[in-house]
OpenMM code with the backbone's topology and positions (N, CA, C; nanometers):
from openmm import Vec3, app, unit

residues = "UNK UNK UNK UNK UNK UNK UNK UNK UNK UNK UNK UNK UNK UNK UNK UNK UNK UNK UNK UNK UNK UNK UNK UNK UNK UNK UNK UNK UNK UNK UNK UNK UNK UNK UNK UNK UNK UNK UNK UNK UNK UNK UNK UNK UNK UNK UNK UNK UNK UNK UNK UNK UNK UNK UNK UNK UNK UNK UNK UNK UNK UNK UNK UNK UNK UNK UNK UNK UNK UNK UNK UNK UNK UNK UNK UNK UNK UNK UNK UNK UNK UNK UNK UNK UNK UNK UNK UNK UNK UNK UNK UNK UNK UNK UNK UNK UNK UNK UNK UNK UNK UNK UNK UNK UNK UNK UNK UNK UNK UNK UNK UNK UNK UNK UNK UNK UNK UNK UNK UNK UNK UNK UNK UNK UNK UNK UNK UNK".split()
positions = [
    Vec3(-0.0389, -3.7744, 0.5464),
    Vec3(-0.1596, -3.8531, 0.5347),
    Vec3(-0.2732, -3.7765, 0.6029),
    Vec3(-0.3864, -3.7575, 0.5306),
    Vec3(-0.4957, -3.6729, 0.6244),
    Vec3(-0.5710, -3.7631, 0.6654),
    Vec3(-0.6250, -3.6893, 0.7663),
    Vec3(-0.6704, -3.7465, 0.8988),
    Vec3(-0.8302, -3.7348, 0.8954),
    Vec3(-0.9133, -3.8420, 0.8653),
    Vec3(-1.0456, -3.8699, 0.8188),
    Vec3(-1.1002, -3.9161, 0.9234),
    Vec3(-1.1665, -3.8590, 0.9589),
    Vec3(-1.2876, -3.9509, 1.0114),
    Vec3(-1.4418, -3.8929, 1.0501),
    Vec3(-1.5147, -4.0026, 1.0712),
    Vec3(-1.6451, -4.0006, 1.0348),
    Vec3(-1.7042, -3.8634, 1.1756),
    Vec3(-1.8233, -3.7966, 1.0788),
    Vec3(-1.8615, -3.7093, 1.1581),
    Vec3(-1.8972, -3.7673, 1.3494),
    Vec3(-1.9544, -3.8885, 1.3195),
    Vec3(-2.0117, -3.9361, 1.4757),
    Vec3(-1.8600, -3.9386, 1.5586),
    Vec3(-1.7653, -3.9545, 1.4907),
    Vec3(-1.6628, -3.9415, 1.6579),
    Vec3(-1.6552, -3.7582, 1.7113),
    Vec3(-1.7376, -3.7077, 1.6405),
    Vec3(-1.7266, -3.5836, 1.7870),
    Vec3(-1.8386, -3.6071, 1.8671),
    Vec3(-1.8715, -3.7429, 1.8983),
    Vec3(-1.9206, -3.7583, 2.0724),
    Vec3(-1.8015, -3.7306, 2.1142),
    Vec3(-1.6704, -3.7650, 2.0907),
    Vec3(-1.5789, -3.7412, 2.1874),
    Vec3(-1.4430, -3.6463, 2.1233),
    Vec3(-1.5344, -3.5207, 2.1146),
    Vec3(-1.4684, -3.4253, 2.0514),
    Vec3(-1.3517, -3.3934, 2.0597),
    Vec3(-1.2933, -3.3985, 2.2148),
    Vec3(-1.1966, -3.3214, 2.3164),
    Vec3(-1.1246, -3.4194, 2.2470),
    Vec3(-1.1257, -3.5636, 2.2171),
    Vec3(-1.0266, -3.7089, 2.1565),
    Vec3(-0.9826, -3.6109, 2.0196),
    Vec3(-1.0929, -3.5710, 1.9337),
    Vec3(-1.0311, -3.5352, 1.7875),
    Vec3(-0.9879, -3.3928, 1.8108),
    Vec3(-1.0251, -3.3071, 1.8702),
    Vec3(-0.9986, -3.1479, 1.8888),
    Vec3(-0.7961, -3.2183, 1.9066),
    Vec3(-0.7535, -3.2756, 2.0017),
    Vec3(-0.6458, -3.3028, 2.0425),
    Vec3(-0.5611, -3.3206, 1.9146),
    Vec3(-0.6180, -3.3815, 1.8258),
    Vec3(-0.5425, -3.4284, 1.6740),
    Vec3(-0.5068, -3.3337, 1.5562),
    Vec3(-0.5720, -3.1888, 1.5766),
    Vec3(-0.5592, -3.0667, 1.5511),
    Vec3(-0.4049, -2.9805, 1.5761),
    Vec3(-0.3699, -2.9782, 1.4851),
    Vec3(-0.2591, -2.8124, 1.4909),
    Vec3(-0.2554, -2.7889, 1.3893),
    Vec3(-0.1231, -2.6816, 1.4004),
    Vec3(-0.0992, -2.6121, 1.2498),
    Vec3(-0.1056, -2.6817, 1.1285),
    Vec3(-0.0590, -2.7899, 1.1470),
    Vec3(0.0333, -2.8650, 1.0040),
    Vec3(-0.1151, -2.9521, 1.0117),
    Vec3(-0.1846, -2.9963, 1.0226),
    Vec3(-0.2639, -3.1372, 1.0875),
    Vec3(-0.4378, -3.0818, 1.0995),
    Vec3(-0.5206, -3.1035, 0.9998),
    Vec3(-0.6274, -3.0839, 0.9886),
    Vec3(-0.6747, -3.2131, 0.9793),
    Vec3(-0.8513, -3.2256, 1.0709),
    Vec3(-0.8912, -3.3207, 1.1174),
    Vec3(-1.0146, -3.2963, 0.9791),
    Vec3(-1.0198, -3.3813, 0.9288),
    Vec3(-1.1643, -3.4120, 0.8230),
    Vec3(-1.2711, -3.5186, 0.8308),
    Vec3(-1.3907, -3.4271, 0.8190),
    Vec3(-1.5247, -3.5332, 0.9193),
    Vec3(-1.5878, -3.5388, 0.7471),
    Vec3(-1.6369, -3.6737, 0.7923),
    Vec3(-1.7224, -3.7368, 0.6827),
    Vec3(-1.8664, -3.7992, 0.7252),
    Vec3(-1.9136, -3.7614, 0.6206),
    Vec3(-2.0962, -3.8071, 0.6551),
    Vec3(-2.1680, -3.8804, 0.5744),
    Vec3(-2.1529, -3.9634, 0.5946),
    Vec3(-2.2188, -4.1609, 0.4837),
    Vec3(-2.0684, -4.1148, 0.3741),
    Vec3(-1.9861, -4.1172, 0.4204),
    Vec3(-1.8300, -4.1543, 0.3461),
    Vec3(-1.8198, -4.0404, 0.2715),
    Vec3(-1.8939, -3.9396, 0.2654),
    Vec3(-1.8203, -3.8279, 0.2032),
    Vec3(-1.7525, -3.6882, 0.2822),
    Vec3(-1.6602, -3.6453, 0.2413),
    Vec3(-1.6256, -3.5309, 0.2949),
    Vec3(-1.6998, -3.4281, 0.3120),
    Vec3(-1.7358, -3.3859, 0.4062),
    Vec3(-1.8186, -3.2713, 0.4802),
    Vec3(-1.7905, -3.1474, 0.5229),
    Vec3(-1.6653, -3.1766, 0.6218),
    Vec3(-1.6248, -3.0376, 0.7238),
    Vec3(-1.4495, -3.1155, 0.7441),
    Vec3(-1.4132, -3.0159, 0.7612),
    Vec3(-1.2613, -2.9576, 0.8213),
    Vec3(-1.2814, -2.8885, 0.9100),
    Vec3(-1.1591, -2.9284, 1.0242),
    Vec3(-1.1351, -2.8360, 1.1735),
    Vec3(-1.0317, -2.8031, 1.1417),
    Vec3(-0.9955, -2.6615, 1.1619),
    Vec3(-0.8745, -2.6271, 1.1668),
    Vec3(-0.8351, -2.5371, 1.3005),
    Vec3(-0.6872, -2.5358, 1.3287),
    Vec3(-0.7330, -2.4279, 1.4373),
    Vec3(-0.7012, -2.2420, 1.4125),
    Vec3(-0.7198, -2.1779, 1.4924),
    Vec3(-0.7105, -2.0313, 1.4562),
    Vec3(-0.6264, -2.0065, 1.3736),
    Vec3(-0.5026, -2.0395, 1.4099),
    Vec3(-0.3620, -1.9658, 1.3368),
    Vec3(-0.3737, -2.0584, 1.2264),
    Vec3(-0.4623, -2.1367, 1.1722),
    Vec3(-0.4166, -2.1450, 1.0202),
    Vec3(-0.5370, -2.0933, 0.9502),
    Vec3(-0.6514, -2.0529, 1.0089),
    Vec3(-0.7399, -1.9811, 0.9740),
    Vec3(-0.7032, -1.8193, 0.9465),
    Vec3(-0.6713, -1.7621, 1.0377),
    Vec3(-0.5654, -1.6509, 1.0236),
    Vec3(-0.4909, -1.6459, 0.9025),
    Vec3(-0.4189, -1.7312, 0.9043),
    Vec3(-0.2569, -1.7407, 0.7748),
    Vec3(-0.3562, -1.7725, 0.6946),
    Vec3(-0.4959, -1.8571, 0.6156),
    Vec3(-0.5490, -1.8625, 0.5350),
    Vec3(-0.6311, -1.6961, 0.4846),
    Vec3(-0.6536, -1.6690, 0.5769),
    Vec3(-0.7578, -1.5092, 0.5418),
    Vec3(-0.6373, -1.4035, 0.4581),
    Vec3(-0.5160, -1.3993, 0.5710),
    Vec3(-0.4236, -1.3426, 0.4849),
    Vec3(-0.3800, -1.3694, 0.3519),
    Vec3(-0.3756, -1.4853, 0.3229),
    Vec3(-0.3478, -1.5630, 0.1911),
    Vec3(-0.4501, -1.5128, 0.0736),
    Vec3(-0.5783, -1.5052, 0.1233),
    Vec3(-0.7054, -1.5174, 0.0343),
    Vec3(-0.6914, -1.3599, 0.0155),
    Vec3(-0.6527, -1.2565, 0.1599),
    Vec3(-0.6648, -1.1131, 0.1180),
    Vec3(-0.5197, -1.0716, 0.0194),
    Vec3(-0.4294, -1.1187, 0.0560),
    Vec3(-0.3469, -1.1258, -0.0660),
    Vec3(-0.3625, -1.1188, -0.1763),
    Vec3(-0.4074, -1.2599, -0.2276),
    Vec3(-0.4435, -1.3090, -0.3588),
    Vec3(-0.5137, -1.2243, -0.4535),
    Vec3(-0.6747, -1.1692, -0.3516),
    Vec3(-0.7464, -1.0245, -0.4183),
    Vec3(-0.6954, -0.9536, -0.4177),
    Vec3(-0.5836, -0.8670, -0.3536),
    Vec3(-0.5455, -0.7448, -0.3585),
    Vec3(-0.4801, -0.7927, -0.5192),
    Vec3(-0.3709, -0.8790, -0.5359),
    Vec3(-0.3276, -0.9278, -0.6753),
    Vec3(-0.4081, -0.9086, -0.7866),
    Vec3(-0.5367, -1.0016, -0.7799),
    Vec3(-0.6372, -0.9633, -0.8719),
    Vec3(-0.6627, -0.8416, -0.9441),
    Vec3(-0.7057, -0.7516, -0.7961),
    Vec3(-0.7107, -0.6331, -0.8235),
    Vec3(-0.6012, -0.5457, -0.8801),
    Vec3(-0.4480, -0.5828, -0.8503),
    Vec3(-0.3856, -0.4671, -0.9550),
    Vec3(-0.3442, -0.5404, -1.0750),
    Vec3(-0.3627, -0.6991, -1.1039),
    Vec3(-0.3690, -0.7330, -1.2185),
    Vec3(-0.4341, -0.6963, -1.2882),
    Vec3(-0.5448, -0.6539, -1.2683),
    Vec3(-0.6763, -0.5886, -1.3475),
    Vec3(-0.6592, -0.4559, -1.4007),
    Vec3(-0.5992, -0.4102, -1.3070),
    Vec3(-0.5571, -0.2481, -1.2819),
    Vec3(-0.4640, -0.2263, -1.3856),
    Vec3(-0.3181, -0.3204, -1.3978),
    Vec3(-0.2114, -0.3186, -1.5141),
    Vec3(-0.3233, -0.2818, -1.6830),
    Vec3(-0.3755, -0.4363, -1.6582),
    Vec3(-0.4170, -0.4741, -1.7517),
    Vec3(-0.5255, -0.3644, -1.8169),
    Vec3(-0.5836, -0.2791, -1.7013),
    Vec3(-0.6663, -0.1485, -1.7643),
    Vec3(-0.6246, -0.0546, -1.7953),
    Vec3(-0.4698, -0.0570, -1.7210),
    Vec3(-0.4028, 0.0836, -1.7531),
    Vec3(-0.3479, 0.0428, -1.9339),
    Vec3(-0.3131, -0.0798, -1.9309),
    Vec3(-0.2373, -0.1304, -2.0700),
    Vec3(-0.3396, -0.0804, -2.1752),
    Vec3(-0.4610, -0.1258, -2.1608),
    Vec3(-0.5427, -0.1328, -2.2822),
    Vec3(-0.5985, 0.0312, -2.2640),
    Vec3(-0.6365, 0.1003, -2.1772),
    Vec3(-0.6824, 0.2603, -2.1762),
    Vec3(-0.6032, 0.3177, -2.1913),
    Vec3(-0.4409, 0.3186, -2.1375),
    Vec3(-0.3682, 0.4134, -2.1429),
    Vec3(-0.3326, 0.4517, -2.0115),
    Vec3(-0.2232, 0.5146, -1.9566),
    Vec3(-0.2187, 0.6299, -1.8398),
    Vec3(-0.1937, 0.7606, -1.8706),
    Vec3(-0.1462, 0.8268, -1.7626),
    Vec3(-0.1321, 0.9653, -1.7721),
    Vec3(-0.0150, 0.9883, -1.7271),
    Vec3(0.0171, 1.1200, -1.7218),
    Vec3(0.1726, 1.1197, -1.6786),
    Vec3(0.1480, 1.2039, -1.5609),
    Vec3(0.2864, 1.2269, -1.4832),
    Vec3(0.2242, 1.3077, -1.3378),
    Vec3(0.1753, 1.4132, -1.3688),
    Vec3(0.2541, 1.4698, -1.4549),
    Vec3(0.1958, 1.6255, -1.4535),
    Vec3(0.0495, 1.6339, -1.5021),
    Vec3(0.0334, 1.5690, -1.6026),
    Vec3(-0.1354, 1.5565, -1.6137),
    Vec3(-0.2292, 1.5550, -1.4968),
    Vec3(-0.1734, 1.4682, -1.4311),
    Vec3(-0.2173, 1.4137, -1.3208),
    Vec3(-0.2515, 1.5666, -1.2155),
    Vec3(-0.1753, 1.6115, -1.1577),
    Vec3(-0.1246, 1.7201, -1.1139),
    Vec3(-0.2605, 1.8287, -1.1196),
    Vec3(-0.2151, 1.8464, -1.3204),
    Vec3(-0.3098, 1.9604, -1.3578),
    Vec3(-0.4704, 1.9180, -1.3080),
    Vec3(-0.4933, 1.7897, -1.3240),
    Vec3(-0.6326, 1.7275, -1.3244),
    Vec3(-0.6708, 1.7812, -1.1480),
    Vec3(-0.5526, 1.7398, -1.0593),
    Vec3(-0.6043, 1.7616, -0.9237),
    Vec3(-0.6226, 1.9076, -0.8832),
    Vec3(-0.5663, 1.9999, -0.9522),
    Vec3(-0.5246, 2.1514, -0.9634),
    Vec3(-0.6941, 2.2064, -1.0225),
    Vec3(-0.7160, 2.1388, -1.0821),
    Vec3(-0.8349, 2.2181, -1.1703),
    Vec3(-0.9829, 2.1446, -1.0725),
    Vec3(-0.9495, 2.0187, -1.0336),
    Vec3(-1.0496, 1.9899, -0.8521),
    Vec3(-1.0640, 2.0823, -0.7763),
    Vec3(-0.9841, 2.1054, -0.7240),
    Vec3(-0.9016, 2.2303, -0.6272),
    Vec3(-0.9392, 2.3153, -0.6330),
    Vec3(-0.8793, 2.3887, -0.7735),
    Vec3(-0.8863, 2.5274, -0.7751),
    Vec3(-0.7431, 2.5195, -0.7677),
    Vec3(-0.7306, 2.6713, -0.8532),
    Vec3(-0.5755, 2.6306, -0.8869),
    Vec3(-0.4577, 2.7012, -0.8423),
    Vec3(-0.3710, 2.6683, -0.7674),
    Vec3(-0.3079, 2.6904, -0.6572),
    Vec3(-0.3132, 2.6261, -0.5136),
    Vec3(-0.4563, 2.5651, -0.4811),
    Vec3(-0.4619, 2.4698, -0.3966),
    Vec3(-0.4177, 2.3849, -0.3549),
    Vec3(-0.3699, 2.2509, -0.5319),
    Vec3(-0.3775, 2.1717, -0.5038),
    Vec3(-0.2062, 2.1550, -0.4549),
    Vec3(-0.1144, 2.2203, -0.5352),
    Vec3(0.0261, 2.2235, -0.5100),
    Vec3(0.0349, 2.2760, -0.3675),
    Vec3(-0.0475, 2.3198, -0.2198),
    Vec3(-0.0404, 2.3507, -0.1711),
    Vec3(-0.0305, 2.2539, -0.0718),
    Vec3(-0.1242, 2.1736, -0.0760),
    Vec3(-0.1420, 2.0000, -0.0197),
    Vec3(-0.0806, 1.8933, -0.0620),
    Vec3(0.0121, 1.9389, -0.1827),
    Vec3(0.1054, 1.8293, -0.1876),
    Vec3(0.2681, 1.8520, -0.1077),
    Vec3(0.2554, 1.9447, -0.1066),
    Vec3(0.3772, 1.9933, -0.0560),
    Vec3(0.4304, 1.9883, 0.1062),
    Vec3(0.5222, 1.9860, 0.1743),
    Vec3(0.5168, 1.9245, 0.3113),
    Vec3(0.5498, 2.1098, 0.3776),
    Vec3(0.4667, 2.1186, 0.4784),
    Vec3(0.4664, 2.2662, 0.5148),
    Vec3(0.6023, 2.2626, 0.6800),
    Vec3(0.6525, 2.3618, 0.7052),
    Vec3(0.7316, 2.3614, 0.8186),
    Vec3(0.6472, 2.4005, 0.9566),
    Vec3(0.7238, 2.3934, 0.9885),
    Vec3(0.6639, 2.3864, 1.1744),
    Vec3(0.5950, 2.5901, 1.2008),
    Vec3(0.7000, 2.6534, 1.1011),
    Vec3(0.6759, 2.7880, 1.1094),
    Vec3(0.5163, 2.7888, 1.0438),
    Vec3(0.5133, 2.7836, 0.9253),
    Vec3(0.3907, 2.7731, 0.8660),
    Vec3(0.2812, 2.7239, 0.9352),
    Vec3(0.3297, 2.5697, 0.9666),
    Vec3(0.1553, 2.5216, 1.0560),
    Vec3(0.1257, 2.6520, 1.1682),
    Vec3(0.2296, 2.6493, 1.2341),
    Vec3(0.2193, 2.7649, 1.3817),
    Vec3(0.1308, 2.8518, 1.2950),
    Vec3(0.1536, 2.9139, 1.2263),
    Vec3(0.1058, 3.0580, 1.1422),
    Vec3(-0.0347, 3.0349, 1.1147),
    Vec3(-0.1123, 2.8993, 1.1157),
    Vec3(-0.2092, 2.8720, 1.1047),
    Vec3(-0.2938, 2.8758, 1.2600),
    Vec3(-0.2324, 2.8744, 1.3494),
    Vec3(-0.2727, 2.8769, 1.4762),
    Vec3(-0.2313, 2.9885, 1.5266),
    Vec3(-0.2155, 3.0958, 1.5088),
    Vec3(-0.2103, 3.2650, 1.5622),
    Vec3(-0.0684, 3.2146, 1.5672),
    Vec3(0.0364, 3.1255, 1.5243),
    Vec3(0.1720, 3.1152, 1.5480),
    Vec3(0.1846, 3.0373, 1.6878),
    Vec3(0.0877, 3.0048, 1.7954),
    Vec3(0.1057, 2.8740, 1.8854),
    Vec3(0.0623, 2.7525, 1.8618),
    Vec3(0.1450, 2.6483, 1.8940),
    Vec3(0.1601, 2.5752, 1.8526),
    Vec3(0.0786, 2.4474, 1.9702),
    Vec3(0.0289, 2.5070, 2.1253),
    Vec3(0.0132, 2.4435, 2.1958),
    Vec3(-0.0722, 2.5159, 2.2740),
    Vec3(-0.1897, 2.4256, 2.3595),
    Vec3(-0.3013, 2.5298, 2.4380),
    Vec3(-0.1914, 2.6183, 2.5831),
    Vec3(-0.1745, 2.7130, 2.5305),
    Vec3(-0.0935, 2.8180, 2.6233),
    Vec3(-0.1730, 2.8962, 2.7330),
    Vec3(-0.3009, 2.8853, 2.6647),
    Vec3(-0.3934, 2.9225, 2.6986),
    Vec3(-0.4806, 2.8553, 2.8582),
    Vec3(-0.5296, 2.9161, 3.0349),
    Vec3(-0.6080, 2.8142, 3.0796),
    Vec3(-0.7492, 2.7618, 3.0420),
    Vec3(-0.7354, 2.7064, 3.0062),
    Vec3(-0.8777, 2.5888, 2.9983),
    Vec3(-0.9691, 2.5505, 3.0922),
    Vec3(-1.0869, 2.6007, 3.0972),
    Vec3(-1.1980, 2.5645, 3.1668),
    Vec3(-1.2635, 2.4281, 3.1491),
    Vec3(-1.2553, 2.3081, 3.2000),
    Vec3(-1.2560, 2.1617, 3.1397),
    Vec3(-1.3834, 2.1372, 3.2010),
    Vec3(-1.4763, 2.1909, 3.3053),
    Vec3(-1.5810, 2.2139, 3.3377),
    Vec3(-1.5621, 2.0801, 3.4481),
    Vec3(-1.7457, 2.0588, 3.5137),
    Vec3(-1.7279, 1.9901, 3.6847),
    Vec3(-1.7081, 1.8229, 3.5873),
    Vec3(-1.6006, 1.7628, 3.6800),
    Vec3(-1.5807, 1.6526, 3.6280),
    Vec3(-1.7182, 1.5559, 3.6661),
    Vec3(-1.7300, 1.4391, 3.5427),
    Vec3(-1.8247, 1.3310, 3.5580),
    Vec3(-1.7748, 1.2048, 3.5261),
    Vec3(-1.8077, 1.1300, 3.6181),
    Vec3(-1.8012, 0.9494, 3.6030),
    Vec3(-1.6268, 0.8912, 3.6338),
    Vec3(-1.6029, 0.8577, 3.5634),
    Vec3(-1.4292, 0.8126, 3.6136),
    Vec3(-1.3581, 0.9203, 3.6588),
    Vec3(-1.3475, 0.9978, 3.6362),
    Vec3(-1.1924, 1.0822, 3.6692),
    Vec3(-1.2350, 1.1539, 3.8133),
    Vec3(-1.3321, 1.1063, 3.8698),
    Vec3(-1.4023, 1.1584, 4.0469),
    Vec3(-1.3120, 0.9783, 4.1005),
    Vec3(-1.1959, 1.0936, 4.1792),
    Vec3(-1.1310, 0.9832, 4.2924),
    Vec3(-1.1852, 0.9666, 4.3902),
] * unit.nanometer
topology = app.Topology()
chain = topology.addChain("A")
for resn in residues:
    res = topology.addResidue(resn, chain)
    for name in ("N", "CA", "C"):
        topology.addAtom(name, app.Element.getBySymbol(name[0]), res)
């Protein structure tokens, strides 16, 4: 059964705030019509998620439905298309997962400042 009542009882708000939880929304009315709903956080929360849900849905319903009627591509198309962005040899270069040897090889082969570091005169927090 929902829980109605007229906007003037929040003179004594803290009375209706109390009548509030998850399951249990308080509804204010103004010359007998419905106006406003209180709800509290966590079903405001679980509602935003719900609503960002729902669009994300939209959106790849739309998406099916554009791929259905345009067509897709296949990977390798796909591939060539990002290859010819690129430049070609690039792009297979960034798809590919590189080893620990390789990254190093990008850094003179270290992998970590080995090097001392001049961090210069300290300022603001880190003065004990």
């Amino acid at each position: 059964m929902p829980n109605i009542k007229p906007i003037s009882d929040l003179r004594n708000y803290s009375e209706v705030l109390k009548e509030v939880d998850m399951y249990h929304r308080v509804y204010l009315t103004r010359n007998g019509h419905g106006e406003y709903g209180i709800l509290t956080m966590e079903e405001v929360d679980r509602l935003d998620q719900y609503r960002a849900a729902y669009q994300l849905f939209i959106k790849l319903k739309n998406a099916v439905k554009n791929a259905d009627k345009e067509g897709g591509i296949s990977m390798s198309e796909l591939e060539k298309m990002i290859d010819m962005e690129l430049g070609e040899g690039n792009a297979a270069h960034l798809r590919r997962h590189r080893s620990l040897e390789e990254r190093a090889g990008d850094f003179g082969g270290k992998l970590g400042p080995y090097e001392e570091f001049e961090w210069g005169e300290p300022v603001g927090r880190e003065l004990l």
